[in-house]
Each structure stands twice: as C-alpha cells, then as structure tokens.
VMD Tcl script that builds the backbone (N, CA, C; Angstrom):
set m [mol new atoms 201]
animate dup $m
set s [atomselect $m all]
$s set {name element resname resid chain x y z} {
  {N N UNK 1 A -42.166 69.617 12.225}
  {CA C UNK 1 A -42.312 71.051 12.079}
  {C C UNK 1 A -42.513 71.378 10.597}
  {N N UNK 2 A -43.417 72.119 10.870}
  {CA C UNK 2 A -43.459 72.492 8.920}
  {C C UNK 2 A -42.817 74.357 8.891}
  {N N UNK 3 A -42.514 74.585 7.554}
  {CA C UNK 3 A -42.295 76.270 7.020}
  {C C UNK 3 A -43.719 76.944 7.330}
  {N N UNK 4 A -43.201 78.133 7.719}
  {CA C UNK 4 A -44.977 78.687 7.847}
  {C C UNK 4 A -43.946 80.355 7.127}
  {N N UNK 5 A -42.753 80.443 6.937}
  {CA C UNK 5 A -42.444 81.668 6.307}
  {C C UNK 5 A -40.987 81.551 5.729}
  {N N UNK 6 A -40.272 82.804 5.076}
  {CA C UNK 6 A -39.361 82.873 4.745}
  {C C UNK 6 A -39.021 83.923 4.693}
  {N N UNK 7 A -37.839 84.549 6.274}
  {CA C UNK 7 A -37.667 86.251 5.910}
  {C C UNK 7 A -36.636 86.407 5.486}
  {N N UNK 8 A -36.364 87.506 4.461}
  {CA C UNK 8 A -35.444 87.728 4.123}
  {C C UNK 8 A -34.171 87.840 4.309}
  {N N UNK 9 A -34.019 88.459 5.983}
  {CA C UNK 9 A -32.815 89.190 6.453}
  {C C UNK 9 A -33.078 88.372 8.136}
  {N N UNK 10 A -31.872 88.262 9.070}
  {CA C UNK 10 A -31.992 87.819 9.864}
  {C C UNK 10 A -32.526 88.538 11.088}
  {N N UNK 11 A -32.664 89.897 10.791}
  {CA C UNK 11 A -34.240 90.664 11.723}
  {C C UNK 11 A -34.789 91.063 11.413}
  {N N UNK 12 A -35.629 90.368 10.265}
  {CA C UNK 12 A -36.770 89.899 10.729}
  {C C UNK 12 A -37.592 88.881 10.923}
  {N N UNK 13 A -36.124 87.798 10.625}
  {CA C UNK 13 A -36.447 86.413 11.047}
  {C C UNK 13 A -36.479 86.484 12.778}
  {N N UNK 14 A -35.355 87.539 13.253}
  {CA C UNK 14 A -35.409 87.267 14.558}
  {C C UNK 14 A -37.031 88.414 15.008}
  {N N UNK 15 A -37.299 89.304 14.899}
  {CA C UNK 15 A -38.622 89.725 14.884}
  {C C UNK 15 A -39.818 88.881 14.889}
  {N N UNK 16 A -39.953 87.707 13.996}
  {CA C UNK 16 A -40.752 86.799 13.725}
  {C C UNK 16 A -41.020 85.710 15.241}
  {N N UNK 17 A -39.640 85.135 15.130}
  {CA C UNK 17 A -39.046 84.564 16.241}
  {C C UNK 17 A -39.819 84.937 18.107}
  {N N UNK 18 A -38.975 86.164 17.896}
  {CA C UNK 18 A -39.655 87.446 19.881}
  {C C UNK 18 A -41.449 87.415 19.390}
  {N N UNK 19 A -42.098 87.757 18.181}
  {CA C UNK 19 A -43.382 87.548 18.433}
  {C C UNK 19 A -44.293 86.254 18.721}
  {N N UNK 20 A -43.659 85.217 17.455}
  {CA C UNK 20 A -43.888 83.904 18.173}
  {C C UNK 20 A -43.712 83.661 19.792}
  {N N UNK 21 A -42.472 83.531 20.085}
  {CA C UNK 21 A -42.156 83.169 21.468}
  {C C UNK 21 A -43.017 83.777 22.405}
  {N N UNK 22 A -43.142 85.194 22.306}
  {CA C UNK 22 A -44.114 85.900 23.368}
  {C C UNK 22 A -45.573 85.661 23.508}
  {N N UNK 23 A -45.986 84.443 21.654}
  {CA C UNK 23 A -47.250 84.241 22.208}
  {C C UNK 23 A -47.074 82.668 22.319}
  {N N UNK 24 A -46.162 82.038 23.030}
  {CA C UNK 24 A -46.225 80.804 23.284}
  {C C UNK 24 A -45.903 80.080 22.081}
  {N N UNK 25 A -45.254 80.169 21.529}
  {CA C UNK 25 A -45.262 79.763 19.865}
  {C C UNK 25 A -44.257 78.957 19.982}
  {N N UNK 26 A -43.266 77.807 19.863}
  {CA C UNK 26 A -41.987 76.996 19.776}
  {C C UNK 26 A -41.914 77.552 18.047}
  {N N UNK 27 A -40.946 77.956 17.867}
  {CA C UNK 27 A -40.211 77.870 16.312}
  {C C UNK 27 A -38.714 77.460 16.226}
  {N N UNK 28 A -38.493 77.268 15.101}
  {CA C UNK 28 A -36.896 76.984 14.577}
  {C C UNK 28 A -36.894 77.839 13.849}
  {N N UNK 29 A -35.676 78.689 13.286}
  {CA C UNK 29 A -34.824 79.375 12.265}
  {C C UNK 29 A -33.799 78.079 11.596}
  {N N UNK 30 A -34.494 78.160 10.664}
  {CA C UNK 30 A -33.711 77.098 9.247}
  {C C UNK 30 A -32.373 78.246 8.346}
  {N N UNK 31 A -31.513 77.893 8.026}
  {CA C UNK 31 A -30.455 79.001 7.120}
  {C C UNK 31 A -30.025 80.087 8.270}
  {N N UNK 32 A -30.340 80.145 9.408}
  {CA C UNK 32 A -29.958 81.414 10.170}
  {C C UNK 32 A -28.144 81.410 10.100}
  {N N UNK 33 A -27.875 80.262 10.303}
  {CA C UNK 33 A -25.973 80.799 9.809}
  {C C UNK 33 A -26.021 81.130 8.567}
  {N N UNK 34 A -26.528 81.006 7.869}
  {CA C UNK 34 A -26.175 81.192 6.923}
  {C C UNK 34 A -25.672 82.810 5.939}
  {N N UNK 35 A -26.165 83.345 7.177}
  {CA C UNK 35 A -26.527 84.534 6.879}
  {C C UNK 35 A -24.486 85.084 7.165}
  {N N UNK 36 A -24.102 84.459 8.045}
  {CA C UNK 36 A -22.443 84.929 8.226}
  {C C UNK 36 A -21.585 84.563 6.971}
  {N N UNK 37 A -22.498 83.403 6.190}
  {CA C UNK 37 A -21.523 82.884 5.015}
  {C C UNK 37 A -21.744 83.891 4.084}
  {N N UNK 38 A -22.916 84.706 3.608}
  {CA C UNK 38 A -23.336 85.375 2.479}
  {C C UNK 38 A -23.725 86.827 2.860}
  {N N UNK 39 A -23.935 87.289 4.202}
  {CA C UNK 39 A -24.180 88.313 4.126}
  {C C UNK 39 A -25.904 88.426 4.223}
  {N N UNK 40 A -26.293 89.693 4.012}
  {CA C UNK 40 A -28.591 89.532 3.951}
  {C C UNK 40 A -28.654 90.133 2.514}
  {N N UNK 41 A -29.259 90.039 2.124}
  {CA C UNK 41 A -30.484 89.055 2.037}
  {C C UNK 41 A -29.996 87.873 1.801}
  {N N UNK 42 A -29.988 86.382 2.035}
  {CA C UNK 42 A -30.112 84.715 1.543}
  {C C UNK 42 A -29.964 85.045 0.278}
  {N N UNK 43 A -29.621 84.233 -0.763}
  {CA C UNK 43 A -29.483 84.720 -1.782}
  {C C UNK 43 A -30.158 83.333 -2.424}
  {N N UNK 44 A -30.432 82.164 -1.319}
  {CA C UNK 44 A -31.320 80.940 -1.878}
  {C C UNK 44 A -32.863 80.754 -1.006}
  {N N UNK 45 A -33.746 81.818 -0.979}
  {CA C UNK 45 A -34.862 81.498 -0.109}
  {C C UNK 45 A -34.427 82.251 1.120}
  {N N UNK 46 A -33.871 82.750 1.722}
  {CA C UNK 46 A -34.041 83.218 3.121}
  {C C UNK 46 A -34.143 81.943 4.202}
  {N N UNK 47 A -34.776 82.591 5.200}
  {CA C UNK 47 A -34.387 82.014 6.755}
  {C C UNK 47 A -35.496 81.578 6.895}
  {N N UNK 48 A -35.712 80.003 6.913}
  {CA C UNK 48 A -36.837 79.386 7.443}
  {C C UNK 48 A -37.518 79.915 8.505}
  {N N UNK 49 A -38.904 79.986 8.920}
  {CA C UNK 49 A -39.262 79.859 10.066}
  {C C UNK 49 A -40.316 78.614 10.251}
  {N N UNK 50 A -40.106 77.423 11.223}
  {CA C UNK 50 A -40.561 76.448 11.368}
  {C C UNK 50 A -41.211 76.336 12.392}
  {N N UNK 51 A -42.617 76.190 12.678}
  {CA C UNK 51 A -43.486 75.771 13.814}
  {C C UNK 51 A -44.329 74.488 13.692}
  {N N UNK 52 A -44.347 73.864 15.238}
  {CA C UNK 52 A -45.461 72.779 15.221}
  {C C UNK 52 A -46.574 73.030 14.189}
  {N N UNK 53 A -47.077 71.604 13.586}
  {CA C UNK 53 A -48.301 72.009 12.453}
  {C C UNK 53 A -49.620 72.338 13.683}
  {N N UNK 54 A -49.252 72.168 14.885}
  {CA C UNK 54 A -50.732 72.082 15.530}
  {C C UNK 54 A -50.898 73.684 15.704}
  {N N UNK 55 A -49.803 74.690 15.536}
  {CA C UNK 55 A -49.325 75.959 16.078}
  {C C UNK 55 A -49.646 77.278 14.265}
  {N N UNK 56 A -49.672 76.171 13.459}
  {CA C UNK 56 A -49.159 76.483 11.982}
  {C C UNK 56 A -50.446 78.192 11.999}
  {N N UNK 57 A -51.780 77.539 12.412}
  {CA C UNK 57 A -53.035 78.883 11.752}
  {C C UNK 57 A -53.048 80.490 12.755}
  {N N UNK 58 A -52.359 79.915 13.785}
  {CA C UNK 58 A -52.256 81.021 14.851}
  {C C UNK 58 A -50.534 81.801 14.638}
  {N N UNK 59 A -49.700 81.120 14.309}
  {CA C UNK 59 A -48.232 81.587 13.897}
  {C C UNK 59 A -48.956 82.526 12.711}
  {N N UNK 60 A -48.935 82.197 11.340}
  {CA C UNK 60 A -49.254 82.948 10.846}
  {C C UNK 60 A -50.103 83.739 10.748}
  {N N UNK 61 A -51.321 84.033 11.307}
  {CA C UNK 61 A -52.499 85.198 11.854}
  {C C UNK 61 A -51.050 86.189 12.540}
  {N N UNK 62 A -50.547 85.545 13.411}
  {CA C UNK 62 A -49.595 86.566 14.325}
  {C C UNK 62 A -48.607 87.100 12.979}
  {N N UNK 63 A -48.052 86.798 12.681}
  {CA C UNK 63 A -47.154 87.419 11.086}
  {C C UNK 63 A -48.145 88.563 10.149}
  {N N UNK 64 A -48.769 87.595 10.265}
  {CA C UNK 64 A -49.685 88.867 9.134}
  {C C UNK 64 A -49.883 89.735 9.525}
  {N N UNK 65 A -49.915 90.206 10.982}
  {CA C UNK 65 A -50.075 91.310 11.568}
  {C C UNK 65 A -48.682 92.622 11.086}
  {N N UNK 66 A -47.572 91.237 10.940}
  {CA C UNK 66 A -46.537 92.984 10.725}
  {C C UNK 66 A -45.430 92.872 9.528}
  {N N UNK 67 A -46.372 91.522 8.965}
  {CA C UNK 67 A -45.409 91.844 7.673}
  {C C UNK 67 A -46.617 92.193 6.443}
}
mol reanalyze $m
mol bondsrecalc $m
mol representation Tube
mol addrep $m
C-alpha cells in the first residue's frame, strides 16, 4: 500500500475513507489512534491514508474532488 494523502483531523480522514469505500476503493488509516493520544490536528503529519498502488490515480482524482 502506498500514502496517497495526509488529513489533518480524523473527519476528514474518515470522509476520505466513506468516499473511497463507496467507490470500491480498499484503504488503511495510518496514526488514526493517534488522534486519542494528542487530540486534532496530528501534530507529526496527520492520518495516513493508504491505498493499493493499482487504486493510487483513481483514489486521488476522487479526493481532489473535495479537498
């Protein structure tokens, strides 16, 4: 799986997440606990979002749409 983003806060990592999924997308959230240790924003990079590289040009087309 490679990074295809890094959101700040954990919705809109989870936002990222419901749009992937709804278009067939498999992702991981990287740092998502992390967010109970520190609070939002990450204060080292934010919340991974990780998809198949075969998935990588269509994940992000779908992102760019709403960030």
């Amino acid at each position: 799986m490679i990074e295809i983003y890094s959101a700040a806060n954990i919705l809109e990592a989870e936002l990222i997440k419901s749009l992937l999924k709804e278009n067939e997308i498999d992702c991981l959230l990287l740092n998502k606990n992390m967010t109970t240790l520190y609070g939002t924003p990450i204060p080292f990079g934010g919340i991974k979002i990780m998809v198949n590289e075969e998935n990588k040009e269509e994940a992000e087309s779908l992102i760019s749409l709403i960030s």
